[in-house]
Each structure stands twice: as C-alpha cells, then as structure tokens.
N, C-alpha and C positions, 0 to 999 in steps of 0.2 A: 401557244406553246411557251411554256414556263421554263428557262434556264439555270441551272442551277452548277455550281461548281466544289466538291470538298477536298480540300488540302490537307493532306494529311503531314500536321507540327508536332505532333507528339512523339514517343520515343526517348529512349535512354544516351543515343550518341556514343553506346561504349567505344565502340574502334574509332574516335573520334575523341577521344579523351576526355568524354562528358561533357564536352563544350556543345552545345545546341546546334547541331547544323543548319536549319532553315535562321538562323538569323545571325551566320557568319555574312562578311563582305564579299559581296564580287562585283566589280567595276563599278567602284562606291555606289553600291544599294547591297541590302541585307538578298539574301535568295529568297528568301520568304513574300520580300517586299516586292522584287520581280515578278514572282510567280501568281502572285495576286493581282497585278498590272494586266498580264497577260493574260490570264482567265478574267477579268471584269472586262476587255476588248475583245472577247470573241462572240460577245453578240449585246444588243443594250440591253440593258435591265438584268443581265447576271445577277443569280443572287450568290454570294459567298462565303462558303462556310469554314472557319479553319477546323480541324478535328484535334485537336492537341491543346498548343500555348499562341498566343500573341505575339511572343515575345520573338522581337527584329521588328516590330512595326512600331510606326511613332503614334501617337492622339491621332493624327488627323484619317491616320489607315485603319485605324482599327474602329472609327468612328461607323465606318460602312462596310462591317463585316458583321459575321454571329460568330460565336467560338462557341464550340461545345467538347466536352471533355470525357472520353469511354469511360466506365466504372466497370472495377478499379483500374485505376489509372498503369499503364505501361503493360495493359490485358491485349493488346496487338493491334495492327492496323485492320483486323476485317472488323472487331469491336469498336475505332474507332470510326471507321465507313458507319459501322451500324448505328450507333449516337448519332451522326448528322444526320444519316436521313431518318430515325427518327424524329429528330429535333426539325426535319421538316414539316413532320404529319401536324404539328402539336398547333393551336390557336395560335394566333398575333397576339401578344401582350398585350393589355390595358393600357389604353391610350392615360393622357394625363391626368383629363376629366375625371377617369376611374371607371369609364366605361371600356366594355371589351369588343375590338374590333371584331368582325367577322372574320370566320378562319378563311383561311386561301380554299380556294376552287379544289376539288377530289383532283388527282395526277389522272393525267390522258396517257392516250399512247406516244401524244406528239412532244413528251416531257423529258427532256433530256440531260442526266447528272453526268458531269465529268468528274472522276474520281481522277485525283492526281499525289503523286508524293513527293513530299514538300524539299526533299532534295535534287531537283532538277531540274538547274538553272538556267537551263539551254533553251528550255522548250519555246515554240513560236504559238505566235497567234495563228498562224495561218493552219502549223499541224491540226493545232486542238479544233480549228474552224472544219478540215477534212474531217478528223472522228467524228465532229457533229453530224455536222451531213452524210455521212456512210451511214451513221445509227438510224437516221431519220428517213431513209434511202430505203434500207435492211430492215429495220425493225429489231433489229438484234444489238448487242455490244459492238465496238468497231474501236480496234486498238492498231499499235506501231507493234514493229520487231523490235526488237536489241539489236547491239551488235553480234549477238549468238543467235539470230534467227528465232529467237522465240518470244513469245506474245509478252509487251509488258503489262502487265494486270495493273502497274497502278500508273497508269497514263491510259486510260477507256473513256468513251461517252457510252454510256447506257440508257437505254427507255428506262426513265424512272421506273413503267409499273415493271418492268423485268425484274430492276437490280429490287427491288421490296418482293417479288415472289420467291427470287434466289435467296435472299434473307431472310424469310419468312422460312423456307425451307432448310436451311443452315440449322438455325435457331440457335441456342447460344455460341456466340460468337468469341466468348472469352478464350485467346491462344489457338486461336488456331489460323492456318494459312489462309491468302486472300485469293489463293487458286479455285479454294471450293467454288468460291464464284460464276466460275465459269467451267464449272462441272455440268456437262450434259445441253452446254450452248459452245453454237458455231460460232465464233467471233468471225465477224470482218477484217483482214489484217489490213492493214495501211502502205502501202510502199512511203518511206520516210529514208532520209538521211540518220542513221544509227545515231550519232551524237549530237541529233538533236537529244534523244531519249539517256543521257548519258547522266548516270547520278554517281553521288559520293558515299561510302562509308567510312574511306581513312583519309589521312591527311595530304598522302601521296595521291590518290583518286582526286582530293580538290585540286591538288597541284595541277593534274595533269587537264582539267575543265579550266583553270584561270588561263593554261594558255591555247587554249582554245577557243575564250569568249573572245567575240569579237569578229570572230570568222561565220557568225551564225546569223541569218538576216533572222530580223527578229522587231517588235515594237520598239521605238526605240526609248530606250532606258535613259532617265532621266537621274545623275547623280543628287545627292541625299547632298544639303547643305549639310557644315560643319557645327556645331551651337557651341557659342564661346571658343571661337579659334578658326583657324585654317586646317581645311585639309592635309594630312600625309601626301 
C-alpha cells in the first residue's frame, strides 16, 4: 500500500493581500511547514508532494519533498491535483551514475492520495489517519464536513486508482472546480470537530485560527529556530 500526500501551495492569496498563505506563521512554524509534519506522520513512508511553491519551508523540508507546478501556473487547484498525481505516474529520476531507476509499482486499489489544501493549519494527524482508513474501509473518497455541513473536497483520502479515473474523466483540468471530482461518487463523510477543517482566505479568518491554535490536539509542532537573532 503506497502513501501518498498533495498539498496544495499554489494560488494567488488575493484577499490575503498577495502575501502567500501557506508560508505565513502560526505558533512559530510556517502553515505549510506544519501541514507537511502532519501528513509525513500519518503513516511511514508518506510520499509528499507540494502542488504550487516551496516557499515557508527551509533546505532541510524541502530536501524530502517533490514540488510540482500546474501549467500555466495559477490554472486552479483541480489542475494542480492533476500535475501531482501525474507527476506520480512518471519514472524515478536517474540516479547519479546516470542510470535510470526502475519506475514505482502500477497504483492498487490499496493506494491511498490524500489531497489536502495548503491553508489549513488545524488539521491532526489523527483526522487525516481516519480519512485513510474510511477510504481503505469503502473503497471510495472518505472526507470531513465543514462547519456548514458539507463535504470538504480539499481535505479527502482517495484510492489513488479512483482519483486517476475521475481525472482521467474531467480531462482538462485548467479552471475549473475540484467538485467535479466527486461527481457521481458517494464519499464517506467523517464525523470531525469543524475546526479542525477550518482554513483562511483573509486576514481576519487567520486572526480568528491564531486563536484557536492551541486548543486542537494535534502532533506536536515543533518551533522554527530564529537564524541570526531571537525570536518575537
């Protein structure tokens, strides 16, 4: 059973004043940098993909990630879903020697993507571990509510070979919603705590998660030392 996780960093951040949201601060670590903690601890060997930018991670986070980037760039989150998991299909790079690795094993049913977006800083290990095992359970997508009661499409674990035939079936992906997704599948819903699933688009929205962290059992987050200085 092969693991896989993509985050989606990309995005414009307009009602955010173009400031990048996955790599603002929350309880000195970037969101970006959390949300990568938490999905490499919900099972070993996660593999990690951002679908955007890097950017909020330092060298040593970004050393044990892939980044892949939708074309052209800021064409929407189901285009950037689709760049990662294509960029799963594709061979292992050439090792140093210059020889080409063997590409990974064809995807099972027992292959599990959690597609997640890269504003939501809340999320536990332990939710993301339920969506697994509900998808793995079902055979189908298995996602949280909101606090409006409805499905969050970018917090799912999918059977990989599902989310590749629902993308297969989209087909181009440029601009349009990540709902299609889950056109003509039952999702699993999850009973969760709502804000765990609680994300930002403006600056009063982050306000209102900064005081909220804290109160959310969760991995526990490790602050970002300070380089050249002390912490705020």
């Amino acid at each position: 059973m092969a693991m896989s996780a993509v985050i989606l960093s990309g995005g414009r951040s307009s009602r955010f004043g173009g400031v990048h949201k996955p790599g603002v601060t929350l309880g000195g670590r970037t969101v970006i940098s959390r949300l990568v903690e938490v999905a490499a601890a919900v099972e070993p060997g996660t593999r990690i993909w951002l679908a955007g930018t890097a950017e909020g991670l330092d060298d040593s986070e970004i050393a044990g990630i892939d980044v892949v980037v939708e074309q052209p760039r800021f064409s929407g989150p189901l285009a950037a879903i689709a760049a990662a998991v294509t960029a799963l299909e594709e061979p292992m790079a050439a090792d140093i020697a210059g020889t080409t690795a063997p590409a990974d094993p064809p995807p099972s049913d027992r292959d599990t993507v959690l597609v997640l977006a890269g504003d939501m800083p809340l999320l536990t290990v332990a939710h993301l571990r339920e969506l697994v095992a509900a998808s793995r359970r079902s055979g189908t997508v298995a996602a949280g509510l909101d606090d409006r009661g409805r499905v969050q499409y970018l917090c799912a674990a999918w059977p990989r070979t599902l989310l590749d035939e629902r993308l297969r079936s989209i087909g181009d992906p440029r601009d349009k919603p990540v709902r299609l997704l889950f056109e003509g599948v039952q999702p699993v819903s999850i009973a969760v705590d709502p804000t765990i699933l609680r994300d930002f688009d403006t600056p009063e929205e982050f306000a209102g998660i900064e005081r909220l962290d804290g109160d959310v059992e969760r991995l526990p987050i490790r602050p970002r030392p300070a380089v050249g200085g002390s912490s705020d």
